[in-house]
N, C-alpha and C positions, 0 to 999 in steps of 0.2 A: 788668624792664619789657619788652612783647612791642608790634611794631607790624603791619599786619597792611594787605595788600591782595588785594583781590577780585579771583576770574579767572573772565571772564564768556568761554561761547561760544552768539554770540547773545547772545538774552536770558535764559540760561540760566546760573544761577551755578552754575558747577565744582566749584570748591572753593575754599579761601586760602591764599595763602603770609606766612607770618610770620617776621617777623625778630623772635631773641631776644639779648638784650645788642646788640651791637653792629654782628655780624658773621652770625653763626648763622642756617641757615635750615632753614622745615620747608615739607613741603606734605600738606596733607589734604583729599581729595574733601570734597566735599558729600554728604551720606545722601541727599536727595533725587536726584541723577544717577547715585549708583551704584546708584539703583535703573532709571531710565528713561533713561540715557546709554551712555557707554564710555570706554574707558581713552585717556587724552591722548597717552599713549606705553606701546610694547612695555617703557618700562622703568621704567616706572610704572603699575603693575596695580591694580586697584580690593583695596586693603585699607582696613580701618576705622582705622587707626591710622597716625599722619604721619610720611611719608617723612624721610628725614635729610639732613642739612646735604649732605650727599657727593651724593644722589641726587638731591634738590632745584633745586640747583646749577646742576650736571651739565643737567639738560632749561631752567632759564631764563635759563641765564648766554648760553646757544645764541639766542638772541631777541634778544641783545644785539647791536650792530658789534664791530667787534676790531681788534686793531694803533694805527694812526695814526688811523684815523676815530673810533677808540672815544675817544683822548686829546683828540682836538679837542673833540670832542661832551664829553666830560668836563669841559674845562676852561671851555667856553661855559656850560654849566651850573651850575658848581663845584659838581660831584660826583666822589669818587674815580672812579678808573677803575676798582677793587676793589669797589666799592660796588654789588653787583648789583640789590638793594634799590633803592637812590633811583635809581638809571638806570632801571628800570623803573617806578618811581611817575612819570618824568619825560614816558619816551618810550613808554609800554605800551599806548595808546591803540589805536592799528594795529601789528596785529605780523605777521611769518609767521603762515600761517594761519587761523584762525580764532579765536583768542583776544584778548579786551582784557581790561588788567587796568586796572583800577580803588580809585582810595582805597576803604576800607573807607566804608561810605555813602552812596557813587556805584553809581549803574544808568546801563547802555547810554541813552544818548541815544534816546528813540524814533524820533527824525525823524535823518535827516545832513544836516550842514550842510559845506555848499562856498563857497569862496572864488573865483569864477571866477579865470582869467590870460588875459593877452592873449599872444597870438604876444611882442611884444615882451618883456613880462613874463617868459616862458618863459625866451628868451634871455639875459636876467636871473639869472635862477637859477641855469641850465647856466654861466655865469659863475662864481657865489655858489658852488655848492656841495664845491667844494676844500677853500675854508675855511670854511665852515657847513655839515659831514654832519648831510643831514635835515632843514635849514634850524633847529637843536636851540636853543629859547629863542625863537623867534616866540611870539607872544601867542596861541596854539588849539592850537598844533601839538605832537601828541605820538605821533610815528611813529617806527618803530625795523625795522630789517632787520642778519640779521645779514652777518656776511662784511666782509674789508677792504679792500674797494672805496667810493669813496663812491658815496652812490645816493640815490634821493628817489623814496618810495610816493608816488603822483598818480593821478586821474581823469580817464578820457576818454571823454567821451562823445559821440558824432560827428565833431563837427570841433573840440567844447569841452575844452579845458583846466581842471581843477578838481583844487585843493589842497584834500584832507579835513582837515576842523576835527572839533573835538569826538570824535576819537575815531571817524571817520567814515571808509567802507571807501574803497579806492584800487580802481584798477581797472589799472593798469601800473609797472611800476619803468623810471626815467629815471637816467639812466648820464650825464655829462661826461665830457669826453675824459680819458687820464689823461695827469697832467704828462710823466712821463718814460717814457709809450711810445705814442712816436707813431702815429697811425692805429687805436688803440684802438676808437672808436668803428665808426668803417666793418670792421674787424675781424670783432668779434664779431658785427654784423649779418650780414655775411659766412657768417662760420659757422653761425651760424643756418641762413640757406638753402642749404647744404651740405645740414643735417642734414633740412631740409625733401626736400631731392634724395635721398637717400637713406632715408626712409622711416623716419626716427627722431620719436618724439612728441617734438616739441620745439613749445611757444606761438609766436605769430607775435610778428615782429621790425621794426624800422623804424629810419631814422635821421629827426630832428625838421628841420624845414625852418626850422631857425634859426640865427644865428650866435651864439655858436659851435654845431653842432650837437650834437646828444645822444642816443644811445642811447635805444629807446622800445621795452620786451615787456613782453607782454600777460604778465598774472598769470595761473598758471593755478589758483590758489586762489581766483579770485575767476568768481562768477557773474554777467554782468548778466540781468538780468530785467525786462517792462516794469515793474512796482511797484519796483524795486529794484535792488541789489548784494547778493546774495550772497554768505558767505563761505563756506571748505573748508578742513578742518582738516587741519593736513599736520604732518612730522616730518622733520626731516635725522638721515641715518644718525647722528651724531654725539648727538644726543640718544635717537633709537630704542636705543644700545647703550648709553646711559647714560655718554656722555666727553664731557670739556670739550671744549671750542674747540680749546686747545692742543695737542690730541692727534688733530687731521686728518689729519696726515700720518702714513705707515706707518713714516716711519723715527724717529720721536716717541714711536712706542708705539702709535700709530695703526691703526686696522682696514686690511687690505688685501684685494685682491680675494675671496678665499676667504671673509673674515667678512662682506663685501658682498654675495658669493653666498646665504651662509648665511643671512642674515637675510631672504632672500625668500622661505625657508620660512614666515614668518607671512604671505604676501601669501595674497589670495584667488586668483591666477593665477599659481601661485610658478612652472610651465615656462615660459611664456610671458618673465615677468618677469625671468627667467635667462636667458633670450636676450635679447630685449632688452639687459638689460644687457653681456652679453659684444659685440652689435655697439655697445655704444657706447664701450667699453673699444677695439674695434679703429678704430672711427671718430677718437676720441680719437689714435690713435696717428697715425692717419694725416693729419690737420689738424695734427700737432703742438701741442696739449694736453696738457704735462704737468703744469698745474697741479688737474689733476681729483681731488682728495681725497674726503673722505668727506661734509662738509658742502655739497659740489655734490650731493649726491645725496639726494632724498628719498622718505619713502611718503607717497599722497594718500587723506587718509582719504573718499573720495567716495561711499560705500556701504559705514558703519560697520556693524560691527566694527571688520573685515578692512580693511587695507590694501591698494592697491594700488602698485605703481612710480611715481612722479611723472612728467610729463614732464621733458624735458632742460634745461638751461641754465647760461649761464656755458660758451659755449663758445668757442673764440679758440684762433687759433695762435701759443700762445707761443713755438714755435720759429723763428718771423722776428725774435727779442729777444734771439736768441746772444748778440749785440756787447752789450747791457747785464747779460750773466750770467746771463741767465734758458734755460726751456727744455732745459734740460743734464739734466736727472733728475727721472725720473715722479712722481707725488705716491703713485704705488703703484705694488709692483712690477709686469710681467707676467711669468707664470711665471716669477719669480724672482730677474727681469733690472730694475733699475731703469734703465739707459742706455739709453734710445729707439735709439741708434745700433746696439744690439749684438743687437734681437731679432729670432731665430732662429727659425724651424719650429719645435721643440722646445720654444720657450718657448709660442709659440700651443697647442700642444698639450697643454703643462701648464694651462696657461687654460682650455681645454677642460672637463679633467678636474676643476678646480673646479667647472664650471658645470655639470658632470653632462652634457653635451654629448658626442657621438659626433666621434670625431676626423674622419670624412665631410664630418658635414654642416658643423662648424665651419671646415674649410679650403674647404667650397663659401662661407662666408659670406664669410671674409675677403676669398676671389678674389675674391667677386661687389661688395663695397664697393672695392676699390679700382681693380678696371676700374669700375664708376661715377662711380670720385672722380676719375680719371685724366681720363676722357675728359669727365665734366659738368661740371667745373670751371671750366674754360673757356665753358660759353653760361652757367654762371649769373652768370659773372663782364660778359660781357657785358651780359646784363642788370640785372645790377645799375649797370654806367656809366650806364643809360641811364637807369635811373629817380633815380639819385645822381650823375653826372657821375662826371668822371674819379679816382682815387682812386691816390696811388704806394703804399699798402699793398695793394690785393688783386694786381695785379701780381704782388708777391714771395709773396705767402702760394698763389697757384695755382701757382707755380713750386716750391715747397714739397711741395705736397704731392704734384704730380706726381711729382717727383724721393722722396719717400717712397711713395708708390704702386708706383713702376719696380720699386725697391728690396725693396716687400715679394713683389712678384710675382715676381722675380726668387728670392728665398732659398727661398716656398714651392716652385717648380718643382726645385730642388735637390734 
């Protein structure tokens, strides 16, 4: 016995994935889009014949949440947490992306239908969603993001808040503060405009003017337009190389810089895109970021085929979280070196030589981001009091990265 659901992008059916017996899964294009379409992932290429349980997997289990938000949502559901299948017939409505999946015999909604919120409402939620990720089991709602943060896809249009029903596009991810690390929210806003300061494509970032407040960027898979929402079909490293969830991190089995490099060989602007990435590997280092794995990282299918580099996100200094045991080792090496505290000249250098980069112009970047970060830290920080009040986490997170900027400029001039 086979059960079977539809993967629309657009209103354009993909192809299906079917569960066989219990567990087993496959996936096979559509004939019709592998004539007038493209491949959904570098690791799923247009063949006539369906991919395998291993490969299948591997690219939808990634759609899913993970850790502790996946068992909440699991258990709100009563779906296994294993059950990749029924978590996506649940929550596959809005995904990363630009794909919805749908019961076999469902089509894309023509019209979207929204739920307005009030400001108060809002605050509501950002409450709610500790213990309801995704708000999973409302009566419309079948949104799913992966990563094990909790988080909630939403619309915003102007000043309007709107909760997509029916499988209807979002246009931002909203963040709650997290229990056990404080200042989370103001944080990664933070960081955000760090990355904005420094010339990284990163979506725009906001904190919500609610209590409690909330974490509010812009999607950047998502288009508005007047007639519409747009969607953009994207890919985290982790499914572009065909690995589970599990296997984010490099010391797991995990891709590390070098197979991150590597795989911008399929981008359409793979030099480009190799720097970029190597300044965001150095920006990382120096915000203290070591939780940047491989499913932080995506290609934006924005001009198919060809992929290009996603912009940035999920970014935050985890290394003001010492005292809770976080921060202590990168999510990947740099040349070689997992202890943020230990790297060397020598290790940017081997970095370099991943990225295909000339050891010149590589140690002109690094200088040139951390006299940036050094010195603009401070007026973004002011600005940021002023449009969000006073904050005791950017404080310590500018003091951070100063004190690792000193740091880095200090060992290159060695």
């Amino acid at each position: 016995m086979s059960e079977r659901l539809c993967v629309w992008l657009d209103s354009n059916h993909v192809g299906t994935l079917t569960r066989k017996g219990r567990t087993a899964l496959s996936f096979a294009y559509d004939a019709g889009w592998m004539c007038s379409g493209f491949p959904l992932s570098l690791s799923l290429p247009f063949q006539e014949h369906p991919f395998d349980d291993s490969r299948s997997r591997a690219f939808f289990d990634n759609l899913l949440p993970e850790q502790a938000v996946r068992d909440k949502v699991s258990k709100r559901l009563h779906v296994s947490q294993k059950n990749v299948f029924g978590l996506l017939a649940a929550l596959g409505g809005e995904c990363a992306g630009a794909l919805t999946i749908l019961h076999e015999g469902e089509i894309p909604a023509a019209r979207p239908v929204y739920e307005e919120i009030s400001r108060d409402r809002l605050g509501e939620i950002i409450s709610l969603l500790p213990q309801r990720p995704l708000l999973a089991g409302e009566e419309g709602l079948r949104l799913s993001l992966a990563g094990a943060q909790t988080k909630l896809p939403i619309a915003r249009l102007g000043s309007t808040y709107l909760l997509p029903t029916q499988g209807a596009p979002s246009t931002h991810i909203l963040k709650p503060p997290i229990d056990d690390l404080p200042g989370s929210v103001e944080n990664e806003a933070f960081c955000m405009a760090l990355a904005k300061l420094v010339d990284l494509d990163a979506p725009k970032a906001e904190i919500t003017e609610t209590y409690p407040r909330g974490y509010l960027v812009e999607r950047y898979d998502r288009v508005v337009h007047p007639d519409g929402i747009r969607r953009i079909h994207q890919e985290d490293f982790c499914q572009a190389m065909g690995l589970p969830a599990e296997l984010k991190y490099q010391n797991e089995g995990g891709p590390g810089t070098r197979e991150c490099f590597d795989l911008l060989e399929h981008s359409a602007t793979p030099v480009g895109d190799r720097t970029q990435l190597f300044r965001l590997v150095v920006f990382n280092h120096l915000i203290g970021n070591t939780d940047a794995h491989a499913k932080n990282l995506s290609l934006l299918y924005d001009a198919p085929p060809r992929p290009r580099l996603a912009p940035f996100y999920d970014l935050l200094c985890v290394g003001m979280f010492e005292a809770q045991g976080l921060g202590q080792k990168n999510a990947m090496k740099i040349g070689g070196q997992y202890d943020p505290k230990f790297i060397m000249k020598r290790h940017w250098l081997r970095l370099a030589d991943e990225a295909g980069l000339g050891h010149p112009d590589a140690l002109t970047m690094i200088t040139a981001l951390a006299k940036t970060l050094s010195t603009g830290a401070g007026y973004v920080a002011e600005a940021f009091r002023e449009r969000y009040g006073k904050s005791r986490a950017v404080p310590r997170i500018v003091e951070f990265i100063q004190e690792r900027c000193r740091l880095t400029l200090e060992r290159l001039a060695q």
